[in-house]
N, C-alpha and C positions, 0 to 999 in steps of 0.2 A: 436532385434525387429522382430515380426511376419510381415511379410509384407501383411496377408490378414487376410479376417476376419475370427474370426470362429465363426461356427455357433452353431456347437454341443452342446456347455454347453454358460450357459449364464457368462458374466464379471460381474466384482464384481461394476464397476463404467463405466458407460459410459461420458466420458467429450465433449461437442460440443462445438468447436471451439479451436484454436490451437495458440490464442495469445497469450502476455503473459499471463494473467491471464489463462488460459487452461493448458500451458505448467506445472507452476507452481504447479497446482493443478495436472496433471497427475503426474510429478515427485513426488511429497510430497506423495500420492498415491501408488504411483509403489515401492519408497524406502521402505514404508511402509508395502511390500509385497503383496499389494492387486493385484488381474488382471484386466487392466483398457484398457480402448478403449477409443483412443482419437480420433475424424473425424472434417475435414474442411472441407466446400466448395472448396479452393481452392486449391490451387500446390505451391506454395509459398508464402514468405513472402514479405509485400505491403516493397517496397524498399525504401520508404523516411521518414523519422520522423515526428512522430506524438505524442507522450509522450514524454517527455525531462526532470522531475524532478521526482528525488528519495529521499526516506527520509531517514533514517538510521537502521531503521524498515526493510524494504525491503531487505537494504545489508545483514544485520545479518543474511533473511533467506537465502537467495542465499549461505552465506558462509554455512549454515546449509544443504545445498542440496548439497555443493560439487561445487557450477559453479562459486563460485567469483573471482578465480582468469583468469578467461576465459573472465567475464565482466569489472574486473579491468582496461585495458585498452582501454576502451569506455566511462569512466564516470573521470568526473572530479568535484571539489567543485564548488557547486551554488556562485557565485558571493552576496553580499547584493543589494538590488532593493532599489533605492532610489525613493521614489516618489514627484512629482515636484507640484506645485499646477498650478491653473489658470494661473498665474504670472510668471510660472516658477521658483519659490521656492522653494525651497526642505522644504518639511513639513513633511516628517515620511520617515523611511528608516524598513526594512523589513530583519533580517539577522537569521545568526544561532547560538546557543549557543556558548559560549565559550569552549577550552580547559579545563578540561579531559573531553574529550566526551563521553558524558554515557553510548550508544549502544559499543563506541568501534570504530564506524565507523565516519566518516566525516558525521555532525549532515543532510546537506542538500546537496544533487551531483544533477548534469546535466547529461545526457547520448547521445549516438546517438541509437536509438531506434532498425537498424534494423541490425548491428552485435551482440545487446545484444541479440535481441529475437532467432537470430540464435543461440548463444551459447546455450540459454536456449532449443532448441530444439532438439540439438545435443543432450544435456545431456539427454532427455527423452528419446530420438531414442536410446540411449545405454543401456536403461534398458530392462534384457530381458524379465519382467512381463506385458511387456505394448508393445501395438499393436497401432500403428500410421496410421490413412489413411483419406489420401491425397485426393483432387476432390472427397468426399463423403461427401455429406449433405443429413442433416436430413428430411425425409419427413412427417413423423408421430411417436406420442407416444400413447401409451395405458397403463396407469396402473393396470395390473391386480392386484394388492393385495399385494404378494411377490416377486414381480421383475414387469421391465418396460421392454415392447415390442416395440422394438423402430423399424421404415422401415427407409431405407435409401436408395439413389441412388448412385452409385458407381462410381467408375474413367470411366467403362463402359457403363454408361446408366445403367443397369440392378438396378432392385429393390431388395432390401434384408432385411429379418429382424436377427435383432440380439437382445439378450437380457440380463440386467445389472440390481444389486439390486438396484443400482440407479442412477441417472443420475445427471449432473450437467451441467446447458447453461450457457457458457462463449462466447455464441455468439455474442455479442455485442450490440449495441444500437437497431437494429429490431429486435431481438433474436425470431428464430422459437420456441425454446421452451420456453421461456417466454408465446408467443401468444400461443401455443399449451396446454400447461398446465391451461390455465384462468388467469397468472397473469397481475395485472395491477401495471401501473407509476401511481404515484401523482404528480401534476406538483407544486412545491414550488414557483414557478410565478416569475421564471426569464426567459428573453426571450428576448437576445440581438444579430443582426448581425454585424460577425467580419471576418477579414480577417487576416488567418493566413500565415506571409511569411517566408522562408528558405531560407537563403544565405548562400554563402561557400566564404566569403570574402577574399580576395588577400590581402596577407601580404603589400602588399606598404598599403591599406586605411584601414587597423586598428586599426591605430593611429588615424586616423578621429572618429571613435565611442567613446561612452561612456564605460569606463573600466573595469563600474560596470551595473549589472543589473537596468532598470528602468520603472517607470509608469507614462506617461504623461497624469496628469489628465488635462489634458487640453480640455473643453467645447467644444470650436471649433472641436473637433477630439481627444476621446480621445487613446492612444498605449500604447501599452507596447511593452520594448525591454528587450532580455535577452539574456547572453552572455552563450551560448554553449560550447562544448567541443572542442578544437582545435581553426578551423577557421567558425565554425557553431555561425550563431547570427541568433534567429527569431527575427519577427517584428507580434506583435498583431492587429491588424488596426481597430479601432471601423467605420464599415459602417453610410454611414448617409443616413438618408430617401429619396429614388428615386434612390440611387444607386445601380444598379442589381447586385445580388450577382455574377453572374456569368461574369458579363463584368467585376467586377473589379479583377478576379482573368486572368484577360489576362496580357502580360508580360508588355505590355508599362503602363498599368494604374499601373502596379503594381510601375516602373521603376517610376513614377510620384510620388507616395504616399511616397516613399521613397528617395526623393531628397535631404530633407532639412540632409539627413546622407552620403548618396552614387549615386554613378553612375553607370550606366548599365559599364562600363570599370573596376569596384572595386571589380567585385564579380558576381558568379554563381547565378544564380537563379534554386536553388533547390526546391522548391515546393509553390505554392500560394493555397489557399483551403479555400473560403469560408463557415463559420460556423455557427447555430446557437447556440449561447451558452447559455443552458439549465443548469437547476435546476430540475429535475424528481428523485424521488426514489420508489421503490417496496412497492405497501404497503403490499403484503405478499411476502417471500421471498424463501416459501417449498409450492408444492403442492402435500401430498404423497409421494414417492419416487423421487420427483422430484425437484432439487432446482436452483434458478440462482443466477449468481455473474457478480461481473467485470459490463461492462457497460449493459449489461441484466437486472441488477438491479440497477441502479444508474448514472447521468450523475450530472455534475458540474460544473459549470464555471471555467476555469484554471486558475486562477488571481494568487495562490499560489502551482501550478502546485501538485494538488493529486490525479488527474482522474486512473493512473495507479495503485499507492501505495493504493488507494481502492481497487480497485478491486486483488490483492493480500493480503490485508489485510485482503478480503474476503475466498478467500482460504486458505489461513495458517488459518484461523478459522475453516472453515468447514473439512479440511481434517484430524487433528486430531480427531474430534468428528468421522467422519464417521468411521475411523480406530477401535475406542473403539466398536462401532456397530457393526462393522464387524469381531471382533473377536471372540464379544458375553461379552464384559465388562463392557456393558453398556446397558441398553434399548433404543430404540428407542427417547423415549422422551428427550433424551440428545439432539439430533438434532433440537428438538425444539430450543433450546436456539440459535443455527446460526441467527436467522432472528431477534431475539429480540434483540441481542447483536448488530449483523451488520446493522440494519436499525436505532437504535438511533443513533449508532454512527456517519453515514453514515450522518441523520439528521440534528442534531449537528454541525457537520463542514462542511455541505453542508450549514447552515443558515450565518454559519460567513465567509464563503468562498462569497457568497452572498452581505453582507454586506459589505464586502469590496471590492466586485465589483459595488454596488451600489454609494461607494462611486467614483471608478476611471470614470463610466461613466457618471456621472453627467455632463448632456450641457445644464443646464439654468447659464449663466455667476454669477448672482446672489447669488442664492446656491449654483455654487462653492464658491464662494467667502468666504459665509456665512461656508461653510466646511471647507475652506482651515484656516480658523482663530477658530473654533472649535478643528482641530486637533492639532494647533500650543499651544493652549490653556491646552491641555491635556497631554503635552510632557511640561506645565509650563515655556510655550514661546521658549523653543529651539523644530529641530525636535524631537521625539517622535522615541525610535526604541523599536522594538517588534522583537520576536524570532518566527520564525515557527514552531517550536518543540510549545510552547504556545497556537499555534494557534489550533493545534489538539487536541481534548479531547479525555481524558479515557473514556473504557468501563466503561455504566453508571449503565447498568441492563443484566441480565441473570445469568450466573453460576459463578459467583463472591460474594462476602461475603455481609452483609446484611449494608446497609446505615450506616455511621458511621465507620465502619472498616476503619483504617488507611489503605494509598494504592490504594484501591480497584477498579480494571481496571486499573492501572495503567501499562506504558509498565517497566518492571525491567531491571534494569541495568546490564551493561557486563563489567564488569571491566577487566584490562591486570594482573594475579593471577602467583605466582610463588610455586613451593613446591618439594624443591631441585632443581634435573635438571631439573627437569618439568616446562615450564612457558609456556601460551600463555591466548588468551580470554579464559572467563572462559568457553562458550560454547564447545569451543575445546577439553578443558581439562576434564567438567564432563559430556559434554552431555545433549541434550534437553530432551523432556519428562517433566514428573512434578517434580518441583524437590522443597526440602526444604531448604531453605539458613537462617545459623542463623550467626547472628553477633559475631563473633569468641571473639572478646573483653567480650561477658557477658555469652554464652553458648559453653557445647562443647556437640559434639553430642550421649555423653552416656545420656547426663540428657534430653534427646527427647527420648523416647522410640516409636515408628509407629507402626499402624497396617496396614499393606500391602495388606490387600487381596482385598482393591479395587485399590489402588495406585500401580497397579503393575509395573510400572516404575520409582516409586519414588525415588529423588536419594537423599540423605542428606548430605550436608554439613557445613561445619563451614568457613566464610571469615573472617582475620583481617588484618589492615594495615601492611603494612611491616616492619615497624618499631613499638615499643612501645608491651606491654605484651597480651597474648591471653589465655583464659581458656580451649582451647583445643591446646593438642600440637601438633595436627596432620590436626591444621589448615591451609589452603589456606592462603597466604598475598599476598594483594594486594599492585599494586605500585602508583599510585595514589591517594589512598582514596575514591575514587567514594563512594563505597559502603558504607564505614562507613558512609560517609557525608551523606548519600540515611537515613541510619537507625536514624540516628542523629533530622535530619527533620520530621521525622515519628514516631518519638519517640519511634522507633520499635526495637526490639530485632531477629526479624525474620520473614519470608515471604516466605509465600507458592505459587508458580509460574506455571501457565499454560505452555504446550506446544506450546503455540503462543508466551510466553515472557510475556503476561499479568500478574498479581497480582492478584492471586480470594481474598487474606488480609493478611497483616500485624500484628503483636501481639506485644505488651507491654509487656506481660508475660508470664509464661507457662499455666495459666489456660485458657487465652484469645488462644494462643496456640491451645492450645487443644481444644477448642471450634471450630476453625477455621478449623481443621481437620475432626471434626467428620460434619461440615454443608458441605465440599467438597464431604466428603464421601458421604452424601446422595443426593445430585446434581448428582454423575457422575453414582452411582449404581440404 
């Protein structure tokens, strides 16, 4: 790592801010070869938790960058949220798929936020194409045309300008370059205050909590509790009218709101922070050379904890595309597709993340009521469980195959693959990038023939179960099925896959196939 900036030639990406969404994006960036400059306002990282759910999405790329097994020790599986009605009910339960997990990873984890971000920062500070600095924020950008002139104030005071083909704000929810660039939020018209608590509970009182994660929809007040990694539980606290946000994050109000669980003798008080918990997204997400992610472009209500896995979702999007640009394998107008792809999605599961925050804070006793026997209604009298994996949707629009294509946006599956001595995920064994995976049961990969000269990372393979017959002999077998079962249900033969793990489509056949090739090809060229 350069420890200062340079100024002489300009970086190929400027990243503002050094959360995780920043880190993620300079590493994915920096492996990639590019030279990137990462700068934060500040000198370290905020030491208390603030993100706490990861989806399975997320791990895959960590293990993809090299830093999982550094975060493996801070993350544990999400507990199932049982939610309770007015009455104290249990009326819907909230879990994660079942075994064989299709990413590969534990479908829903918990974390403690600030040894991951540490690890993740480590890992970029070790690269030696990427410049990290510290107490420098952003004071000004200017677009001139083919690079962004960006000024900045240094760990010094002094002002400096440096310059990047393009930049990207991971600054967070005020983001300077959001405001500097002209973009604007949409506000999707949620707007609730809550009180967020962190305890570090003492082994005697937790056997007093609930063992599984929970949503009390109850009127009167409504929380959520979610059980953490180790001895880490938050406490969600929906504010009620008159209550200042700022007195009730003192330690005795706090010590009061959470009685009917614990006592000031049960457990640390690691941080109270009241919130408002918003609904905003970007409505443009590039302006020129310049784009933002992470909460720059999007806030959420946490009710099914995605605030972080967006804005990482938003990088592993963007930093492929910008790699093809910057090598020259792509035109510019690729980059278009980030904002189209990441703001429906964003959308999307911002409306149903919404909705079912709508439903836990419901305090007219009545329409709870009237809720709590609708959803009991809908689960056909017993509770109702639902999968979080369900709750997110596929990419719906941009550089994916045209409506109708099996698949399409979909995240692809990573099955555990063996071929001889070789066995591990299959990302391990062939490598991200774009890659062609056909179902080893009906093709082998002589009868695909590729034209490469846009797909220059294309990697092709054949997967079949590990047991039963495969028309290529030099196929991968898998040991659980995932994937047959994946083609089974899609009625697919094969599937052409982004470097984010998405699905640009699916084919039936070899002509449908082929077809699906050559619409890639002219998307990316």
């Amino acid at each position: 790592m350069s420890p200062t900036l340079d100024l002489s030639s300009p970086y190929d990406v400027l990243v503002v801010g050094f959360g995780p969404s920043g880190a993620v994006a300079a590493a994915m960036l920096g492996q990639r070869g590019h030279r990137t400059l990462v700068i934060d306002r500040l000198a370290g990282i905020y030491d208390k938790p603030r993100a706490i759910a990861l989806d399975h999405e997320i791990p895959r790329h960590f293990d993809n960058m090299g830093v999982m097994d550094e975060v493996l020790p801070h993350v544990t599986p999400f507990t199932a949220s049982e939610h309770f009605g007015a009455q104290g009910q249990l009326i819907r339960r909230i879990d994660m798929v079942a075994p064989p997990y299709p990413l590969g990873y534990t479908p829903s984890m918990v974390f403690t936020q600030p040894p991951v971000e540490a690890a993740l920062r480590r890992h970029v500070q070790g690269l030696s194409n990427v410049t990290v600095a510290l107490q420098t924020e952003l004071v000004d950008l200017v677009d001139e045309g083919d690079e962004v002139k960006a000024t900045v104030r240094d760990a010094t005071g002094h002002l400096r300008t440096v310059r990047a083909r393009y930049v990207v704000g991971c600054d967070g929810a005020s983001s300077t370059v959001r405001q500097l660039a002209g973009l604007q939020l949409t506000d999707l018209v949620f707007d609730e205050p809550w009180l967020v608590v962190d305890i570090r509970v003492h082994a005697h009182a937790q056997a007093k909590l609930p063992p599984v994660s929970a949503q009390f929809c109850d009127p009167a007040r409504p929380t959520s509790y979610l059980v953490g990694p180790g001895n880490h539980r938050r406490w969600e606290i929906m504010l009620l009218p008159g209550e200042a946000p700022r007195d009730m994050e003192a330690p005795d109000r706090v010590w009061q709101l959470l009685a009917p669980w614990l006592t000031p003798e049960d457990g640390e008080l690691w941080r109270a922070a009241a919130y408002r918990f918003h609904a905003l997204v970007a409505s443009r997400w590039r302006h020129g050379r310049v784009f933002i992610a992470g909460d720059a472009a999007h806030q959420q209500p946490p009710f099914i904890g995605q605030g972080m896995c967006q804005g990482l979702r938003d990088v592993a999007n963007l930093a492929w595309k910008l790699d093809r640009v910057l090598r020259g394998q792509s035109s510019e107008a690729l980059l278009d597709s980030y904002g189209v792809e990441r703001q429906r999605h964003v959308q999307t599961l911002t409306g149903r993340i919404k909705a079912i925050g709508q439903t836990i804070c419901e305090r007219d006793p009545e329409a709870a009521a009237a809720r709590d026997a609708r959803i009991l209604v809908e689960g056909g009298g017993q509770p109702l469980t639902i999968t979080r994996q369900e709750i997110v949707p596929p990419l719906e629009a941009g550089l994916i195959a045209p409506p109708g294509t099996a698949a399409r946006g979909l995240l692809f599956p990573q099955p555990f693959v063996v071929q001889g001595a070789t066995r591990g995920l299959l990302d391990h064994v062939i490598g991200t990038g774009w890659r062609l995976i056909l179902d080893g049961r009906a093709l082998a990969r002589a009868q695909v023939p590729v034209e490469t000269e846009v797909f220059t990372d294309l990697t092709v393979v054949s997967v079949a179960p590990e047991e039963g017959p495969a028309m290529d002999p030099d196929a991968w077998r898998e040991t659980d099925s995932v994937l047959a079962a994946w083609f089974d249900r899609h009625q697919a033969i094969a599937a052409l896959v982004r470097p984010d793990h998405y699905v640009f489509g699916a084919a039936g056949d070899l002509p449908s196939l082929r077809q699906q090739l050559a619409q890639a090809r002219a998307g990316l060229a």
